[in-house]
PyMOL CGO cylinders between C-alpha atoms (Angstrom):
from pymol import cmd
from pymol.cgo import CYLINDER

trace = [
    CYLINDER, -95.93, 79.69, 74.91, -92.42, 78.78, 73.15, 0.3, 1, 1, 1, 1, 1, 1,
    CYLINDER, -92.42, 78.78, 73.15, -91.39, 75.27, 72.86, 0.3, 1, 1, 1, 1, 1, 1,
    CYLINDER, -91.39, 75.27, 72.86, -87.96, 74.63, 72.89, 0.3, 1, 1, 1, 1, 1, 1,
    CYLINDER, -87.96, 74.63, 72.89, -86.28, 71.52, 71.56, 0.3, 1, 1, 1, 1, 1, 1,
    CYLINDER, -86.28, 71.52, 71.56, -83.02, 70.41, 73.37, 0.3, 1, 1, 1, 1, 1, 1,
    CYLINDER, -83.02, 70.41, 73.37, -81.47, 68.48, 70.32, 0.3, 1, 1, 1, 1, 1, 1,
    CYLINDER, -81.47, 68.48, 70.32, -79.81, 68.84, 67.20, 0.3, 1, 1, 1, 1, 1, 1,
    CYLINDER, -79.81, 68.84, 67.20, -81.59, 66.14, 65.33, 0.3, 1, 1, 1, 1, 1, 1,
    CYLINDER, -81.59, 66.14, 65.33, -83.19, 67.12, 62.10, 0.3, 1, 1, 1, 1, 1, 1,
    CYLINDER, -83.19, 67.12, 62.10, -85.53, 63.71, 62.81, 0.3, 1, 1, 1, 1, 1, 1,
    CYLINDER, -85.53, 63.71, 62.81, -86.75, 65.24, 65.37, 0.3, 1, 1, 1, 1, 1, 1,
    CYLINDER, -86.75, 65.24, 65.37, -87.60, 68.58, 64.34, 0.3, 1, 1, 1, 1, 1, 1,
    CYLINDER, -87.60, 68.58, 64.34, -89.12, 67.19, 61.40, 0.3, 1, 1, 1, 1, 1, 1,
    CYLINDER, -89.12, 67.19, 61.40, -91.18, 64.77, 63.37, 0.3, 1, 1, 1, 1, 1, 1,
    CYLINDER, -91.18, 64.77, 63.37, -92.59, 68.15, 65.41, 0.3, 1, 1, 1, 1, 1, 1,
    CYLINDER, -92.59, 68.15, 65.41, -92.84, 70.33, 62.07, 0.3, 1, 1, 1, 1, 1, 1,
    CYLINDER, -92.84, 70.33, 62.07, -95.35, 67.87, 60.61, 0.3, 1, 1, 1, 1, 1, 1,
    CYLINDER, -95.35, 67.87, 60.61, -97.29, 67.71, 63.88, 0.3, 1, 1, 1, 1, 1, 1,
    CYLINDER, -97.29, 67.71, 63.88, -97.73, 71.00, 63.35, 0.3, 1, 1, 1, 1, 1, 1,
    CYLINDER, -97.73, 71.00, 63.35, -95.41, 72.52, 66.13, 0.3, 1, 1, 1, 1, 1, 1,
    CYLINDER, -95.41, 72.52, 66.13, -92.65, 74.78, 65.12, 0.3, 1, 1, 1, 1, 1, 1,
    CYLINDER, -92.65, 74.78, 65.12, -89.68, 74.68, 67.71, 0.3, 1, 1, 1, 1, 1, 1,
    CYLINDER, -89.68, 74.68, 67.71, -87.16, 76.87, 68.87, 0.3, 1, 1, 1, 1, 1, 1,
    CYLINDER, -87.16, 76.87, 68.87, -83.70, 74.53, 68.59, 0.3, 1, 1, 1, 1, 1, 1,
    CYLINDER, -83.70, 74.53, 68.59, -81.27, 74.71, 71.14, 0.3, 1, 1, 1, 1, 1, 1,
    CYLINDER, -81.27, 74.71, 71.14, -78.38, 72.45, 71.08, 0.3, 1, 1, 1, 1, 1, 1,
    CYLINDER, -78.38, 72.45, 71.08, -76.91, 71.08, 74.89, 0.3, 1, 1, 1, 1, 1, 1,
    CYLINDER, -76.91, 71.08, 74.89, -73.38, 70.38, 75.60, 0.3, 1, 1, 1, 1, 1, 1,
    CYLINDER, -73.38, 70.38, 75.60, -73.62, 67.96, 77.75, 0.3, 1, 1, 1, 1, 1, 1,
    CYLINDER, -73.62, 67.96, 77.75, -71.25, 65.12, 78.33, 0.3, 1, 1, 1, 1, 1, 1,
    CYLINDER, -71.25, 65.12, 78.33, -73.22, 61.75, 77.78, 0.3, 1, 1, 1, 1, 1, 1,
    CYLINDER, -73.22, 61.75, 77.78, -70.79, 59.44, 78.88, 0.3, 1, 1, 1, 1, 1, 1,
    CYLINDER, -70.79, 59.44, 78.88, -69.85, 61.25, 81.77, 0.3, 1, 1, 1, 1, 1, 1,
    CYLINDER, -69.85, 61.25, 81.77, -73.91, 61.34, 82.62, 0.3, 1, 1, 1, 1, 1, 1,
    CYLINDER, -73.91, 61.34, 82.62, -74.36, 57.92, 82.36, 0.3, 1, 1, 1, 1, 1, 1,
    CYLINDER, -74.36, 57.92, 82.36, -71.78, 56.76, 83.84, 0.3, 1, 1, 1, 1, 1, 1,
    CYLINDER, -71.78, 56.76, 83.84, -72.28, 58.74, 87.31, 0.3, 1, 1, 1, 1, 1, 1,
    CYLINDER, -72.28, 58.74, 87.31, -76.08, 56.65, 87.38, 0.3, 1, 1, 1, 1, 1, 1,
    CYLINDER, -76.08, 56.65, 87.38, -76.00, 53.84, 89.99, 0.3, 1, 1, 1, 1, 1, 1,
    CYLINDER, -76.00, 53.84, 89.99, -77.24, 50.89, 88.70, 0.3, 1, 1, 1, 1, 1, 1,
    CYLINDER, -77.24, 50.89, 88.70, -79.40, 52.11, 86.20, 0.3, 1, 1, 1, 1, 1, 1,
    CYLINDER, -79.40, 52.11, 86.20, -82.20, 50.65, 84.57, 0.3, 1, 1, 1, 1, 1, 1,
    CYLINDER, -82.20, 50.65, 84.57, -81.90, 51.18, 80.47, 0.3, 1, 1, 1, 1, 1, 1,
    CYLINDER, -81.90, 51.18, 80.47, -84.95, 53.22, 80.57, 0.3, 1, 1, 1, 1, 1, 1,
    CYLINDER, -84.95, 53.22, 80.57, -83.45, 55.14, 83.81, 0.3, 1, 1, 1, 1, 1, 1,
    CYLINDER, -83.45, 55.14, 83.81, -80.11, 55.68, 81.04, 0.3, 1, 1, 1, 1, 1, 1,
    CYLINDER, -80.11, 55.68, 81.04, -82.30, 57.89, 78.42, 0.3, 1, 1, 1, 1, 1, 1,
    CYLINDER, -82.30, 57.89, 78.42, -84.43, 59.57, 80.67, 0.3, 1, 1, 1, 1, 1, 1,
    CYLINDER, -84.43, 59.57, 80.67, -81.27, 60.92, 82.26, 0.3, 1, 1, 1, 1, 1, 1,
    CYLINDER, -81.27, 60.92, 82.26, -79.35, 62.10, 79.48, 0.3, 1, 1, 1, 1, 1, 1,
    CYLINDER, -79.35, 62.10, 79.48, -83.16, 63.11, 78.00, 0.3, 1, 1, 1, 1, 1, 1,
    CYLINDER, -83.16, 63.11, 78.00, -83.53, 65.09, 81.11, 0.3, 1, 1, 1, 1, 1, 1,
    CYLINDER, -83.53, 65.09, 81.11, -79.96, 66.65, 81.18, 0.3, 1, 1, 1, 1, 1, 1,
    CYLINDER, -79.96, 66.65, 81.18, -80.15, 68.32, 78.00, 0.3, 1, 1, 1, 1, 1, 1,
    CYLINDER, -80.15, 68.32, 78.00, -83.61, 69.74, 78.32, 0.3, 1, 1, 1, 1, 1, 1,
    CYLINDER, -83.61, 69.74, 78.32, -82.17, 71.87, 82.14, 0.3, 1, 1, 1, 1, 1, 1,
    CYLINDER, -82.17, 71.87, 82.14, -78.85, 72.41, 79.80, 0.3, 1, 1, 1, 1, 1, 1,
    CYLINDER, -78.85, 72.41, 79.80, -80.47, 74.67, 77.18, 0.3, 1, 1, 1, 1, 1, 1,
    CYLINDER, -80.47, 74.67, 77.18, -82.90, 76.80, 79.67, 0.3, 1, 1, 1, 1, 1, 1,
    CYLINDER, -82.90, 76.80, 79.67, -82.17, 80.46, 79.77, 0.3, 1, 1, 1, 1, 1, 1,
    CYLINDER, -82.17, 80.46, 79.77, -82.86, 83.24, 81.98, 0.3, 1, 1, 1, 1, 1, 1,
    CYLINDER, -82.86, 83.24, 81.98, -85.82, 84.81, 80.91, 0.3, 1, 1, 1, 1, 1, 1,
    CYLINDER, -85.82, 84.81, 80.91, -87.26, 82.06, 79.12, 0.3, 1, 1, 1, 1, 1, 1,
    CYLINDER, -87.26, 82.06, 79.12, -91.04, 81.34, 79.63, 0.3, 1, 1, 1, 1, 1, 1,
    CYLINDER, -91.04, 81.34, 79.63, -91.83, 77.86, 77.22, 0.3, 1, 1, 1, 1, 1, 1,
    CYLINDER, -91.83, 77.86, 77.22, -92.54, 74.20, 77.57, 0.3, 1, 1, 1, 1, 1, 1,
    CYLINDER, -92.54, 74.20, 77.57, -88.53, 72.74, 77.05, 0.3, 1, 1, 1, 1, 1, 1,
    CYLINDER, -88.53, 72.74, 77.05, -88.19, 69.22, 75.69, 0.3, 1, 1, 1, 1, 1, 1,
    CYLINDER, -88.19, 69.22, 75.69, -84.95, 66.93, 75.43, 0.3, 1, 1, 1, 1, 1, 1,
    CYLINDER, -84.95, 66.93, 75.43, -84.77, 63.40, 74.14, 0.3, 1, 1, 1, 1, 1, 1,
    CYLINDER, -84.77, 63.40, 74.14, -82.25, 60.63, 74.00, 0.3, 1, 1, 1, 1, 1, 1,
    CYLINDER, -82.25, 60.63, 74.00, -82.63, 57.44, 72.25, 0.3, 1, 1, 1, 1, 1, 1,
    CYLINDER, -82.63, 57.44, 72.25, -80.64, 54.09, 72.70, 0.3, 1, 1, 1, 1, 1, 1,
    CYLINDER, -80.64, 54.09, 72.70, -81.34, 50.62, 70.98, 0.3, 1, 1, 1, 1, 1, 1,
    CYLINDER, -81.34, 50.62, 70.98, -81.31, 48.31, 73.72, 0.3, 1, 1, 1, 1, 1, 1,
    CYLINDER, -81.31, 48.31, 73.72, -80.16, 44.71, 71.64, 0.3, 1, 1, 1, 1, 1, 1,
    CYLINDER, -80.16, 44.71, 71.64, -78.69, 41.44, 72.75, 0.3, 1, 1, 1, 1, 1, 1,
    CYLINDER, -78.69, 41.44, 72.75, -78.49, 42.52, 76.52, 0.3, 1, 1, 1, 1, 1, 1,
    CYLINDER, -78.49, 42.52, 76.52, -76.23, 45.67, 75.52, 0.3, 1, 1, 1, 1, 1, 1,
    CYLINDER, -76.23, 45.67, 75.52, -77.29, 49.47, 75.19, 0.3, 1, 1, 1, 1, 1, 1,
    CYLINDER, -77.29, 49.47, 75.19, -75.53, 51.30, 72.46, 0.3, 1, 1, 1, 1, 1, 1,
    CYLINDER, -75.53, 51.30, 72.46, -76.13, 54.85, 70.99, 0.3, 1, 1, 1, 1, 1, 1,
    CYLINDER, -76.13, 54.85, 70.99, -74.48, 56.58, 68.21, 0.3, 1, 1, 1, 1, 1, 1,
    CYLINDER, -74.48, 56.58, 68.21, -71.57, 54.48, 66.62, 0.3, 1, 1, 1, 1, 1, 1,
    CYLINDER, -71.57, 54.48, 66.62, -69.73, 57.31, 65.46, 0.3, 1, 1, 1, 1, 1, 1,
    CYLINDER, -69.73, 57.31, 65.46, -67.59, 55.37, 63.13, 0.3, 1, 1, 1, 1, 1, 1,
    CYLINDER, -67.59, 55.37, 63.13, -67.58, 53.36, 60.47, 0.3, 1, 1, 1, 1, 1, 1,
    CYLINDER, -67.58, 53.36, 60.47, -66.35, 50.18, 62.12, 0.3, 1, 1, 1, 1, 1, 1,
    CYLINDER, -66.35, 50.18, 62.12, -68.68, 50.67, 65.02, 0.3, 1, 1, 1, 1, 1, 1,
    CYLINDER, -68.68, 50.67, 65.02, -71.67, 50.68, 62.49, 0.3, 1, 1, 1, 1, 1, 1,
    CYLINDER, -71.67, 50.68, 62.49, -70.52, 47.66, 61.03, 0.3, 1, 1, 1, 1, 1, 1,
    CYLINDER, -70.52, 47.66, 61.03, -69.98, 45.37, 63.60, 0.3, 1, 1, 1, 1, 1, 1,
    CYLINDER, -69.98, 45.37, 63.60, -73.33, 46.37, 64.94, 0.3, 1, 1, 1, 1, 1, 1,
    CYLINDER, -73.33, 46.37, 64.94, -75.46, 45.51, 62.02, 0.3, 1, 1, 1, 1, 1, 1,
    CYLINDER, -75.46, 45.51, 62.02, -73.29, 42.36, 61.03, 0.3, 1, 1, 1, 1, 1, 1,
    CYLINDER, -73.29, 42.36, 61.03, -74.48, 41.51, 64.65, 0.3, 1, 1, 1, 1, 1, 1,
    CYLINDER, -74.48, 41.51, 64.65, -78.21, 43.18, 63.84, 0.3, 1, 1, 1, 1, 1, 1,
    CYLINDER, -78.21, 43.18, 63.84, -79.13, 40.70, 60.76, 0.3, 1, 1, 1, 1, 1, 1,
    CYLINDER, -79.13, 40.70, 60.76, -82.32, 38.82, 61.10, 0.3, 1, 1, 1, 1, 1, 1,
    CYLINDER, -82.32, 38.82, 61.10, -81.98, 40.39, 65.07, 0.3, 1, 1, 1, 1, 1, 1,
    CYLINDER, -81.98, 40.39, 65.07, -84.97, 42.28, 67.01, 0.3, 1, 1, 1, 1, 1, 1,
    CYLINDER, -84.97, 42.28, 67.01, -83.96, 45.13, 69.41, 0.3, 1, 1, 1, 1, 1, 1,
    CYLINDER, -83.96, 45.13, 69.41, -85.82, 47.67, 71.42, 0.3, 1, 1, 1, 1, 1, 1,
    CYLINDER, -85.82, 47.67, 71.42, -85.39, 51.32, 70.71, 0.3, 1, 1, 1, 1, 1, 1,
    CYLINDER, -85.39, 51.32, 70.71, -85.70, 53.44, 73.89, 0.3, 1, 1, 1, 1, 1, 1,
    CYLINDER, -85.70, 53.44, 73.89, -86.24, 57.04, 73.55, 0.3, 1, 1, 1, 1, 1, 1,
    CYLINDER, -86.24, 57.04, 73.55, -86.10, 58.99, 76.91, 0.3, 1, 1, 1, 1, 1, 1,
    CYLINDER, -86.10, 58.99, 76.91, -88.18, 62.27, 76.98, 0.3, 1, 1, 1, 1, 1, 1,
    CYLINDER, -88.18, 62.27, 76.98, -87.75, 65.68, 79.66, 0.3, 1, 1, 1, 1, 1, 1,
    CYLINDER, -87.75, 65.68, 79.66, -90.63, 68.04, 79.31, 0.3, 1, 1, 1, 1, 1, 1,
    CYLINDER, -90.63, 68.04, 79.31, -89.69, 71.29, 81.32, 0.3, 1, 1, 1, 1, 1, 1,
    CYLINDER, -89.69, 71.29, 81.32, -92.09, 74.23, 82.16, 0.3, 1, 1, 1, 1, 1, 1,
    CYLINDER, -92.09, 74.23, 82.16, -90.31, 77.49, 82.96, 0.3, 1, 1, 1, 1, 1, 1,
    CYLINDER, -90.31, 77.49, 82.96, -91.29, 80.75, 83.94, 0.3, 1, 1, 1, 1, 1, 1,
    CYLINDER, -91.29, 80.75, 83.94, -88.91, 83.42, 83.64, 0.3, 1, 1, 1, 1, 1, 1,
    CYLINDER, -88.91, 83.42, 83.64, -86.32, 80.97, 83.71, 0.3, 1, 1, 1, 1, 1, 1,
    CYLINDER, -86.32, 80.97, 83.71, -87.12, 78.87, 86.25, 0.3, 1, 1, 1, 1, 1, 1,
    CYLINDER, -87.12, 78.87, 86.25, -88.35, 75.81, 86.53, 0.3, 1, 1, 1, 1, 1, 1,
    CYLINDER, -88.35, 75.81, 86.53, -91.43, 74.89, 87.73, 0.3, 1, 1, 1, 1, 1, 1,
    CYLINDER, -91.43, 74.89, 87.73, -92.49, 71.54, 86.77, 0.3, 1, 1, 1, 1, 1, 1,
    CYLINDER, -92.49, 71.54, 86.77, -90.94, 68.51, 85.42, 0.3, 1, 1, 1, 1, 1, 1,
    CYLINDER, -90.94, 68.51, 85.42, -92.33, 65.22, 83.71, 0.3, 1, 1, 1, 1, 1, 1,
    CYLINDER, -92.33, 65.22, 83.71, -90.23, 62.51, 82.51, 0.3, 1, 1, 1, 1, 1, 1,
    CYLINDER, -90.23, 62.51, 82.51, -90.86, 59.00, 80.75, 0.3, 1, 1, 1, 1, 1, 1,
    CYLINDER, -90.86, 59.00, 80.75, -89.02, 56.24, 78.11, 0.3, 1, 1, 1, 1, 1, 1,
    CYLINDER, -89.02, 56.24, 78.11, -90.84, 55.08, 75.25, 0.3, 1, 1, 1, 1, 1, 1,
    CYLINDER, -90.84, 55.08, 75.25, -89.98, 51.48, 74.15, 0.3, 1, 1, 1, 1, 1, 1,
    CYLINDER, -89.98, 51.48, 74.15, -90.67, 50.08, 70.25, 0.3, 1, 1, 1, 1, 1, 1,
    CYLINDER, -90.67, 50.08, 70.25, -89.59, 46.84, 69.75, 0.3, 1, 1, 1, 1, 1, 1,
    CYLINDER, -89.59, 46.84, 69.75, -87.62, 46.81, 66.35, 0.3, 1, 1, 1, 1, 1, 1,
    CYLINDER, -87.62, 46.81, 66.35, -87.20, 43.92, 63.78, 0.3, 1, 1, 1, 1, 1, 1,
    CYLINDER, -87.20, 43.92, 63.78, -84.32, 44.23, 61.68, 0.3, 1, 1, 1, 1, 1, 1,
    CYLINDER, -84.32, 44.23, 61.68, -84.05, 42.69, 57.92, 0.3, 1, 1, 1, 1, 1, 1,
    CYLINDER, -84.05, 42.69, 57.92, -80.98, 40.53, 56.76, 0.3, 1, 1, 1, 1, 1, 1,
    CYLINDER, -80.98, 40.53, 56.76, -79.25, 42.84, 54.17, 0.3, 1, 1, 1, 1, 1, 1,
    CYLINDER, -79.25, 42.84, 54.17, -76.14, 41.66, 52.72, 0.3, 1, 1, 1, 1, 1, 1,
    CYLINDER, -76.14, 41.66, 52.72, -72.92, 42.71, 53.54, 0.3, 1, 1, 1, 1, 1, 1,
    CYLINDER, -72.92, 42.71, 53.54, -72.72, 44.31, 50.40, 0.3, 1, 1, 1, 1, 1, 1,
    CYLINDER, -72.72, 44.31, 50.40, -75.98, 46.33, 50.90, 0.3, 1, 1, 1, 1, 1, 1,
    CYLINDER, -75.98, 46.33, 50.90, -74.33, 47.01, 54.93, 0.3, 1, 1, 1, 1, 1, 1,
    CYLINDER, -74.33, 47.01, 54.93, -71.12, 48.52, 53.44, 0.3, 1, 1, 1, 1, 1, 1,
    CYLINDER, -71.12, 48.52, 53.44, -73.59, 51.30, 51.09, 0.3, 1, 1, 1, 1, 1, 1,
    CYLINDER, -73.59, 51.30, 51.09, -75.46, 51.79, 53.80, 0.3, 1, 1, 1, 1, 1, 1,
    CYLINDER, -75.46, 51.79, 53.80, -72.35, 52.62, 56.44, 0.3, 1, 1, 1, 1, 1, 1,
    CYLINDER, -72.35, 52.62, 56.44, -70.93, 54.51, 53.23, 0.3, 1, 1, 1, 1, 1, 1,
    CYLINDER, -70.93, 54.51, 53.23, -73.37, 56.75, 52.74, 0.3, 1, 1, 1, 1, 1, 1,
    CYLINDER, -73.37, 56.75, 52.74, -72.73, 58.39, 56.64, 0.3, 1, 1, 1, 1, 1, 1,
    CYLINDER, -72.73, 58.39, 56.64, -76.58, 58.07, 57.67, 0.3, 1, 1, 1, 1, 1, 1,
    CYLINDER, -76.58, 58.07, 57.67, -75.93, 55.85, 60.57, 0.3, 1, 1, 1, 1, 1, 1,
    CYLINDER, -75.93, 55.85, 60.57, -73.04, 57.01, 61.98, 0.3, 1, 1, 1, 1, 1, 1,
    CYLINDER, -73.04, 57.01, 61.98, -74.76, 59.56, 63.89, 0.3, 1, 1, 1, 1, 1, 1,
    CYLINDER, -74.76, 59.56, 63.89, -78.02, 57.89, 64.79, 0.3, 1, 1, 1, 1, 1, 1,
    CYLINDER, -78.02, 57.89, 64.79, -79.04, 56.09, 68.00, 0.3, 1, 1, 1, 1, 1, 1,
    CYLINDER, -79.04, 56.09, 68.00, -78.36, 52.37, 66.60, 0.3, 1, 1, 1, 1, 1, 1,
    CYLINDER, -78.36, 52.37, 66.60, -77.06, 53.27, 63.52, 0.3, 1, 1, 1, 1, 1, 1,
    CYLINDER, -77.06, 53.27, 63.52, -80.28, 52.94, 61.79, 0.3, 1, 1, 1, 1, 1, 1,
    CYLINDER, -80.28, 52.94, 61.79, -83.08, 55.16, 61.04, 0.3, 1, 1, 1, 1, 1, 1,
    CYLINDER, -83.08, 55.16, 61.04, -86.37, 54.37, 60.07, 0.3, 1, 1, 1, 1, 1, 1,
    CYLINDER, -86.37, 54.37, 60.07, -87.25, 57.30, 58.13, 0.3, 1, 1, 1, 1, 1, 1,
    CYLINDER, -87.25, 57.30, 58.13, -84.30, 57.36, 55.98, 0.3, 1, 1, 1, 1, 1, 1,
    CYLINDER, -84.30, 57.36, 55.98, -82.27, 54.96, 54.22, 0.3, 1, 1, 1, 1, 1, 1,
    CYLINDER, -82.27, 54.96, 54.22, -82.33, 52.58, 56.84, 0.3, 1, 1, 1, 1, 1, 1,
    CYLINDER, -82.33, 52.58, 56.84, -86.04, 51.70, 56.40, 0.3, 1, 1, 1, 1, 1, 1,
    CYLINDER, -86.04, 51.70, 56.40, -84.79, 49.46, 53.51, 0.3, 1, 1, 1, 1, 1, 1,
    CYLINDER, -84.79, 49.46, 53.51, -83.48, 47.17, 56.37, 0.3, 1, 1, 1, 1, 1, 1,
    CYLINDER, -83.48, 47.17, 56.37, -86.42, 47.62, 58.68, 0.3, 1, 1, 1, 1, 1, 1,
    CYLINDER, -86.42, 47.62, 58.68, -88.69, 44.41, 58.40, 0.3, 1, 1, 1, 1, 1, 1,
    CYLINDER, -88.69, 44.41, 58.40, -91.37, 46.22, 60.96, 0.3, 1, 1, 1, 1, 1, 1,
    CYLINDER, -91.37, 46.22, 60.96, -91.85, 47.52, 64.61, 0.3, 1, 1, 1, 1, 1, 1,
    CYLINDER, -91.85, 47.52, 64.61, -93.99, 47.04, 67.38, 0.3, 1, 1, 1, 1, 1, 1,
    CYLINDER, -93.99, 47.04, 67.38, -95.17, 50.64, 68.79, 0.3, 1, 1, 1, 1, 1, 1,
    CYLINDER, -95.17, 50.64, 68.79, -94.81, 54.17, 67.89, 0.3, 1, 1, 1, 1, 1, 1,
    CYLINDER, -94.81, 54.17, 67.89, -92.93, 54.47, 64.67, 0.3, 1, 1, 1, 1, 1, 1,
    CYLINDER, -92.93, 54.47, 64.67, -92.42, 58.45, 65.98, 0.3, 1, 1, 1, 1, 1, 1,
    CYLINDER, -92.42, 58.45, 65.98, -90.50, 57.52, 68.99, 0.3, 1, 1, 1, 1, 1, 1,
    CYLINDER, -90.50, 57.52, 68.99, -88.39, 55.08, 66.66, 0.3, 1, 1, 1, 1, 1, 1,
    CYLINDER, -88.39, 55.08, 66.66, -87.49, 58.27, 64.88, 0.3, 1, 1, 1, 1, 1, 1,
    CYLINDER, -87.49, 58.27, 64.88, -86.84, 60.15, 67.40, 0.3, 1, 1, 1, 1, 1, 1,
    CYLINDER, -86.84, 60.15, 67.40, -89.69, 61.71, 69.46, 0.3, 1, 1, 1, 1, 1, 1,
    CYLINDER, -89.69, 61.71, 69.46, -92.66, 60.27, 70.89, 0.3, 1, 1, 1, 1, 1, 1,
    CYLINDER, -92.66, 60.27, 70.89, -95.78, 62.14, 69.65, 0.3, 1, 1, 1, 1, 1, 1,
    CYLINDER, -95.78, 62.14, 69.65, -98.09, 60.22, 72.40, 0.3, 1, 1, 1, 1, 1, 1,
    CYLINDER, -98.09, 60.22, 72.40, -95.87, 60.18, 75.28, 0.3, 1, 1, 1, 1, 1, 1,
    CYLINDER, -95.87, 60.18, 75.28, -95.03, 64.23, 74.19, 0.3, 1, 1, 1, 1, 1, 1,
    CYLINDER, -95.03, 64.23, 74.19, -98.56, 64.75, 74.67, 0.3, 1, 1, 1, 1, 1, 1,
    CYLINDER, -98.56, 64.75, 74.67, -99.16, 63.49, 77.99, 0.3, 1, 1, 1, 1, 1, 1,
    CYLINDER, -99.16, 63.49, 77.99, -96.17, 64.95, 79.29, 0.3, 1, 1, 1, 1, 1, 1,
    CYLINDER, -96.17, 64.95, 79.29, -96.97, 68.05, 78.02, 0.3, 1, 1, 1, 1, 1, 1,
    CYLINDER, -96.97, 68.05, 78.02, -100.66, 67.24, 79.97, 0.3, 1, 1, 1, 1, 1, 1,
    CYLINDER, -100.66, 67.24, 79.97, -98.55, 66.57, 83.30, 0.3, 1, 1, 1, 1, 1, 1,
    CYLINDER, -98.55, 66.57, 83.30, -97.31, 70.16, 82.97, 0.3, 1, 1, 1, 1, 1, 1,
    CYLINDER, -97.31, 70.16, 82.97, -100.22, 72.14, 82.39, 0.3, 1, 1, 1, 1, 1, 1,
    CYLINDER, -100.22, 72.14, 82.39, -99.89, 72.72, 78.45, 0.3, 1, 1, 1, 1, 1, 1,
    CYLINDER, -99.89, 72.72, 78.45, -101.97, 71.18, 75.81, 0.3, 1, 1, 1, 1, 1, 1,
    CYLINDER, -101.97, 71.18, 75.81, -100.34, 70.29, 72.75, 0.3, 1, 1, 1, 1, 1, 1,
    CYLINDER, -100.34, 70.29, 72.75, -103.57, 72.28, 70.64, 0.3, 1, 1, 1, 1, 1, 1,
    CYLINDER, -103.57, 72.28, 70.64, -102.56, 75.37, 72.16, 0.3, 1, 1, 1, 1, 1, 1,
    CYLINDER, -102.56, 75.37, 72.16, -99.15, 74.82, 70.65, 0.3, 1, 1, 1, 1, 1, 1,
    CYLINDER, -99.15, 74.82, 70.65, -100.13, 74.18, 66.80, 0.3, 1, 1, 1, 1, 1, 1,
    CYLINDER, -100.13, 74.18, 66.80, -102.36, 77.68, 67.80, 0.3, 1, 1, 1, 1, 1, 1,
    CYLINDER, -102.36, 77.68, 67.80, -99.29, 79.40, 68.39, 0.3, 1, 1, 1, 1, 1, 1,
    CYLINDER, -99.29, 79.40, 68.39, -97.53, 78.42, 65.59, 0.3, 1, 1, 1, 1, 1, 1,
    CYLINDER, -97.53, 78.42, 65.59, -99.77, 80.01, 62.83, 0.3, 1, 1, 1, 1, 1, 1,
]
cmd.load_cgo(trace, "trace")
């Protein structure tokens, strides 16, 4: 069975690739804003499970018989939910606010089964990792921003790249924090019908 990965994140798809799954990559258009802001009152978790959710129906084609997965991560800190900051200002202000600061990444996961296109089951769920962040200076900040890494993270940090110089520690799955759950992948997968063994078969 094909797996297909709703996202263009090279985290991601490197998080899978070591896990011994090799994914198809299909990239959804979807309008994030205009997602989350139709939701009524939505919890944070409710926010990435929708957009997660979203992209993963986006990318399925006619035809296609796989297991389709979408993500969407969000760093829930000091009452506010922010994604990608996109520019450099954004990142700054953020982790001039981040210093010394503990957050709580949220990653939203879709798993999709489809049969000849269609879909036939669905399992959803948010993974949570609380996240302690270091006190770098401003000078080590303005490298950071520089360099372009966190501009287009969730957060604008990663843990698995240069950001994990300003990463004191976490509390959960490190995987999620990067991008994809490996445990909560699983049991979705389980939910569906598909065991995550039968996938690192098919890949060899």
């Amino acid at each position: 069975m094909e797996f297909i990965l709703a996202s263009q994140s090279p985290a991601r798809l490197g998080v899978l690739r070591a896990a011994g799954v090799e994914p198809v990559v299909r990239v959804s258009g979807v309008d994030e804003d205009a997602i989350a802001g139709g939701l009524v009152e939505p919890t944070p978790e409710g926010v990435v499970v929708a957009l997660a959710e979203a992209k993963a129906r986006e990318v399925v084609r006619e035809g296609d018989t796989a297991v389709v997965v979408g993500c969407d991560s969000m760093l829930h800190f000091d009452g506010e939910l922010v994604g990608k900051p996109h520019t450099a200002e954004v990142a700054r202000r953020r982790w001039l606010k981040m210093v010394g600061g503990t957050g709580v990444l949220l990653t939203g996961h879709a798993v999709l089964r489809v049969e000849d296109g269609v879909i036939t089951e669905t399992a959803i769920g948010a993974e949570s990792t609380v996240v302690r962040f270091g006190s770098p200076t401003e000078e080590e900040i303005d490298a950071y921003i520089a360099s372009g890494e966190p501009l287009g993270v969730a957060g604008a940090f990663t843990l698995d790249g240069l950001g994990g110089w300003f990463v004191e520690g976490i509390e959960g799955d490190p995987s999620s924090v990067i991008g994809i759950s490996l445990p909560l992948t699983r049991r979705l997968l389980g939910r569906v019908g598909v065991s995550v063994t039968g996938l690192w078969r098919s890949t060899r």
